[in-house]
N, C-alpha and C positions, 0 to 999 in steps of 0.2 A: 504494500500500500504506500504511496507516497508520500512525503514528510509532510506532519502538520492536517494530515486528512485521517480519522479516527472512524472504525470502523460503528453504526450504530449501534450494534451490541455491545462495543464496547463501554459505550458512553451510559447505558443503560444499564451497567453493571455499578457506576460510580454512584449513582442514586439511590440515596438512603428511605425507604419510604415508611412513614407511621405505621404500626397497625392499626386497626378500623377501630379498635376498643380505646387508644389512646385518645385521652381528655388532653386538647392542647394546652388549654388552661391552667392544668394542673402540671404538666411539664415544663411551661415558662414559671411556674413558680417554685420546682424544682431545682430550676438551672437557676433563678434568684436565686436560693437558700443555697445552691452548693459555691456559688462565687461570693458569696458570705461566708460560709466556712472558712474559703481557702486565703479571702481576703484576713480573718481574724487571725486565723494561723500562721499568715505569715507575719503580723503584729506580734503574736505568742514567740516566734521563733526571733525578731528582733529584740524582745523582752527578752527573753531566755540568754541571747549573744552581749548583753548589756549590763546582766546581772553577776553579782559577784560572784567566781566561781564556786565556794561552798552551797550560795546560794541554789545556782543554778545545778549541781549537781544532783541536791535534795529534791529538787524540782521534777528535774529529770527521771531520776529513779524513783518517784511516790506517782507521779500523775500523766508520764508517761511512758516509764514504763513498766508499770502497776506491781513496783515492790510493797511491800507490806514496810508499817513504819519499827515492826520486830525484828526484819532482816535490817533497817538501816541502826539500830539497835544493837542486834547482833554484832556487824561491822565494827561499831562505835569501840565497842567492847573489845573488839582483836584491835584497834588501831591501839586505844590506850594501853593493853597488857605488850604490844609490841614496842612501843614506848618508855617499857620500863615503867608502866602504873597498874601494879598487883593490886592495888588496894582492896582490900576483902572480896575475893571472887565469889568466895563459898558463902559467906550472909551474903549474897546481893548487892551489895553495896557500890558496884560496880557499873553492874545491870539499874541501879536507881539513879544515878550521876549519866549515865549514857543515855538511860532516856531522855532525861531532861535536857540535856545537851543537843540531841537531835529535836525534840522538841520546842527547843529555842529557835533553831535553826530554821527551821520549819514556818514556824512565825512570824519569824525576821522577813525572810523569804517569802511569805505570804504578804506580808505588809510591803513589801520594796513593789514587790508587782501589781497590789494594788495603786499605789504610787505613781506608777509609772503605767497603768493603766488610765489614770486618772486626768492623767498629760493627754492623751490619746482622744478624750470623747469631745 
């Protein structure tokens, strides 16, 4: 076939066509809500590249990528006995200073990004 001349079935394969049950209505306002997502996410991922690393760490591994706040917990707990901080493993006491240390974290980190959400509306 000769440059630039397209055979018509071909061209009739490039077309995407609805099925008969799709609601347009409801598709234009699907494709709103998904360019709303991706528009916020990439606001979340600006936040995210902005925040302090700690910050953004805790962030990272709680909410997306759905560690549990007992494994950052856990961690807490090997960083300081890796550190040279035994302090009472066997009461707990360990495990009660770790939590609240991630715990702070967490808040801090929850407040900086409302902060900096706040900037944003």
């Amino acid at each position: 076939m000769p440059r630039g001349i397209s055979s018509r079935f071909a061209l009739d394969e490039d077309i995407e066509v609805l099925p008969a049950e799709t609601d347009p209505e409801r598709l234009l306002l699907a494709l709103e809500e998904a360019d709303e997502t991706r528009a916020l996410a990439q606001h979340v991922r600006s936040w995210l590249e902005q925040a302090p690393p700690r910050y953004r760490e805790y962030l990272v591994a709680v909410y997306l990528d759905g560690r549990s706040i007992e494994e950052l917990v856990q961690a807490e707990v090997r960083r300081r006995i890796a550190g040279g901080d035994t302090g009472d493993v066997e009461t707990g006491v360990a495990h009660r200073r770790a939590r609240a240390a991630v715990d702070k974290v967490l808040e801090r980190a929850r407040t900086w990004v409302r902060r900096a959400a706040g900037g944003h509306k």
